[in-house]
C-alpha positions in Angstrom: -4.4 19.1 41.8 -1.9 16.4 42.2 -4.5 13.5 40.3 -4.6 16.0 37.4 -0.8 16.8 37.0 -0.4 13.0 37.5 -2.7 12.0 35.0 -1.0 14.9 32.6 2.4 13.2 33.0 1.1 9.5 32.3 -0.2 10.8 29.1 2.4 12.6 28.4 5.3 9.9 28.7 2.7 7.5 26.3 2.7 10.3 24.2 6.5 10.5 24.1 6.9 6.9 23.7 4.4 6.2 20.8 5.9 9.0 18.8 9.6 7.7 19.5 8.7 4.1 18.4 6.3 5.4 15.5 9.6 7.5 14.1 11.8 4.3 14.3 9.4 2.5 11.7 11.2 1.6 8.4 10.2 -0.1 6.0 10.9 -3.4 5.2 14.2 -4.0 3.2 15.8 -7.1 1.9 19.3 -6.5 -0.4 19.9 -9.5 -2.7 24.2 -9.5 -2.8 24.6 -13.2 -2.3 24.7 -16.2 -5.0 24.0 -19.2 -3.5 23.7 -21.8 -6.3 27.1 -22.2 -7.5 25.8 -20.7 -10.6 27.7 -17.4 -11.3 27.4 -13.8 -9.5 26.4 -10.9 -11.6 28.9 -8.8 -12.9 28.7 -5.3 -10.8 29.0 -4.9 -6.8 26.3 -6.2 -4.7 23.5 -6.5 -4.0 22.3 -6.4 -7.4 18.8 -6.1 -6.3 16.4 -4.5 -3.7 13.3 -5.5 -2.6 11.6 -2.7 0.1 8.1 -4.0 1.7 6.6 -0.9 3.3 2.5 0.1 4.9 0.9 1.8 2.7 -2.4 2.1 5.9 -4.6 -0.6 6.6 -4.2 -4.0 4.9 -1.8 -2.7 2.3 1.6 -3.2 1.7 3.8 -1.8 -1.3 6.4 -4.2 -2.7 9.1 -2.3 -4.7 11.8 -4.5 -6.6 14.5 -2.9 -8.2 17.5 -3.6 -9.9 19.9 -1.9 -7.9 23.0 -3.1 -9.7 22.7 -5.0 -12.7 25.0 -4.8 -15.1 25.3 -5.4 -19.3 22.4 -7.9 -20.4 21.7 -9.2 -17.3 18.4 -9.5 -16.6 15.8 -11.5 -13.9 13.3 -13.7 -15.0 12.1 -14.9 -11.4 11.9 -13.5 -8.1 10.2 -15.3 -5.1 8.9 -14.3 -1.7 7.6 -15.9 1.4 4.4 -14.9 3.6 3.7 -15.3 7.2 2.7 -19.1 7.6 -0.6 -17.3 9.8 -1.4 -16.1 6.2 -3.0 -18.0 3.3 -0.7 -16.1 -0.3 -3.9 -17.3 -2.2 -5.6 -14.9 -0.6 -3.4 -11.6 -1.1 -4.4 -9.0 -3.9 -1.7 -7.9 -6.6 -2.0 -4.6 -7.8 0.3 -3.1 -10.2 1.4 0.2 -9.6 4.5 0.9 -11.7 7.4 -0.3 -13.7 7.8 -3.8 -15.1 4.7 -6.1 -14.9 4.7 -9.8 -13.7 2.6 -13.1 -13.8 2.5 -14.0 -10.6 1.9 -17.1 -8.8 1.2 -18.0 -5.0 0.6 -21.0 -3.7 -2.0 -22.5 -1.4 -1.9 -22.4 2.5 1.5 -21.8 2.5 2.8 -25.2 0.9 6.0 -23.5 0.1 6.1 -25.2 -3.2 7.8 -23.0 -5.4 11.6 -23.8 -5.6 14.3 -21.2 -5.9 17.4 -24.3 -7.1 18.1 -25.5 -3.5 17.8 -22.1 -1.9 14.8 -23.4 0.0 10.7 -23.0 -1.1 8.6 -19.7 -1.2 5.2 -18.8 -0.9 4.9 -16.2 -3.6 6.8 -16.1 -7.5 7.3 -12.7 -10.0 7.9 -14.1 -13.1 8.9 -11.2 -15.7 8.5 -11.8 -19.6 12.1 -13.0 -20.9 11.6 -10.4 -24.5 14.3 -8.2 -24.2 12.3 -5.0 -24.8 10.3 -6.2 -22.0 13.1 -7.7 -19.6 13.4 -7.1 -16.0 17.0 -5.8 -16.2 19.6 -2.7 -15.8 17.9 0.2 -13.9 14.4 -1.0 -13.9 11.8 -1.5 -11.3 8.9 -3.0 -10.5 6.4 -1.7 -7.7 3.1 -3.7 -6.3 0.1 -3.0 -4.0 -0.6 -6.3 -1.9 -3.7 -6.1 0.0 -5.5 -8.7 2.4 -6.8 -7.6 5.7 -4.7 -7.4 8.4 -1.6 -7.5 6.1 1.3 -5.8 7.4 5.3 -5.1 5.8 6.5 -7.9 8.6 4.4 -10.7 7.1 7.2 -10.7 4.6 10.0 -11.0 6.8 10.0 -15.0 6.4 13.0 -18.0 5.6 11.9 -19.8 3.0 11.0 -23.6 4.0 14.8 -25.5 4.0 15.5 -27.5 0.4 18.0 -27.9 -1.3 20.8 -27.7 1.1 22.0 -24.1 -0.5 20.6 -22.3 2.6 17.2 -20.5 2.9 16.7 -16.7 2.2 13.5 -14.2 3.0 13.8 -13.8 -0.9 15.2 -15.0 -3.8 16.1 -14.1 -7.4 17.2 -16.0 -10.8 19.6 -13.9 -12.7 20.3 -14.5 -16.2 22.4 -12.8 -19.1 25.6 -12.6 -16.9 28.9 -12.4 -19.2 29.8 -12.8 -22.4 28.6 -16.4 -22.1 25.1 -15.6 -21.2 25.5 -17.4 -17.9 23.2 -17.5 -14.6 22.8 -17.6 -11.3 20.6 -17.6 -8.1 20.9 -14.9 -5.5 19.3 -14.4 -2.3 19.6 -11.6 0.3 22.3 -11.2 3.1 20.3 -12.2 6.2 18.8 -15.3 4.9 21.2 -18.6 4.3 19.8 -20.2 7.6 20.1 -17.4 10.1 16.8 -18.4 11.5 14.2 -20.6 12.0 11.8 -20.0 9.0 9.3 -18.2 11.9 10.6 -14.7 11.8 13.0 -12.6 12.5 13.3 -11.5 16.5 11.7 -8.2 17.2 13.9 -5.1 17.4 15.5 -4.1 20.5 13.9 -0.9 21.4 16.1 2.6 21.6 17.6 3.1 24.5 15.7 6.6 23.9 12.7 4.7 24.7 14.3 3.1 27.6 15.0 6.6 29.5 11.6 7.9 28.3 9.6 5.4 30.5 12.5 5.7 33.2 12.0 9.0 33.0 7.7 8.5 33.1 8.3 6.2 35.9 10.5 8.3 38.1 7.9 11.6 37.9 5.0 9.3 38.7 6.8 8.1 42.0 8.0 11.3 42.9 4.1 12.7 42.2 2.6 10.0 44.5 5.1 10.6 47.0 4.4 14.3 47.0 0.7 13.5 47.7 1.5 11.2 50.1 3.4 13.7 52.1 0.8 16.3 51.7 -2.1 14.2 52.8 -0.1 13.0 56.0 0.7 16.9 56.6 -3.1 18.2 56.5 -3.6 14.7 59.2 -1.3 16.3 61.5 
């Protein structure tokens, strides 16, 4: 009787655990509010764009750019990404799902080759067609399906390789059309700019939800076996 209500509290606890760290899963969100050229800033409040990486099941991951707050004319004509160094970006699948369409470019084995005007080297480039009725600009978006096996939202959470001396962002952005003087810039998110080694960011610190759940699973296991212990000692005497 006791092995069985043990057993039903061990699986239990995992239980508890799995669905408290399954419900802390977010997706993947860089916020682009920082220039880092010396070019100029756009116009509105950062961040002017978003870029949200998030599982879409097994192997797939949706990308979804958007321009969160441009302003006027301005408009993007590049944005670049980097890719878990494990992870060849030739071999990633680019499906478009919606919005604005891109030519994209990756490059080989992670050469971080493509250059984002001393903000470091990425892995992976959007380039959207510069015709203003086709423009990446004011309120649009641009969503992908990237697919390679194995792939998952963190394989994006990468510093770009250091060049430049500007700093080195997860993801970066050339902005163009900014004033009346048609002037540009290059923005990269908030928690790039060197914080980091270019290897990932550090796991998250689990809930302290979580914590007390297996302090909690732990504690009823111990009582449990002492229990037993106590009753099998009883029946001996």
């Amino acid at each position: 009787m006791c092995r069985n209500v043990l057993q039903k509290v061990v699986a239990g606890m995992a239980l508890a655990v799995a669905l408290t760290i399954g419900t802390q899963a977010e997706a993947l969100t860089f916020t682009l509010d920082q220039e880092f050229s010396g070019g100029t800033a756009p116009a509105g409040s950062p961040p002017w764009l978003t870029a949200v990486f998030a599982q879409q099941g097994a192997n797939t991951v949706r990308l979804t750019m958007t321009a969160t707050n441009l302003t006027g004319n301005e408009f993007i004509d590049e944005w670049l990404f980097n890719l878990n160094p494990l992870k060849d970006p030739t071999d990633l699948t680019f499906t478009h799902f919606s919005g604005e369409t891109a030519v994209i470019t990756t490059v080989a084995d992670n050469t971080n080759s493509i250059p984002a005007d001393g903000g470091g080297y990425y892995d992976i480039q959007f380039d959207f067609p510069q015709p203003q009725s086709s423009r990446f600009g004011v309120g649009d978006q641009s969503v992908y399906d990237i697919t390679l096996a194995g792939l998952l939202e963190s394989d994006f959470n990468f510093l770009a390789a250091p060049h430049g001396g500007n700093g080195v962002f997860h993801t970066a952005a050339h902005v163009l059309g900014i004033g009346t003087n048609d002037e540009s810039g290059w923005i990269g998110d908030s928690n790039g700019n060197g914080n980091g080694n270019g290897n990932g960011e550090p796991p998250p610190i689990p809930e302290p939800s979580t914590f007390l759940l297996f302090a909690a699973g732990l504690g009823s296991v111990a009582f449990l076996r002492k229990r037993r212990l106590n009753s099998i000692d009883s029946t001996r005497v």
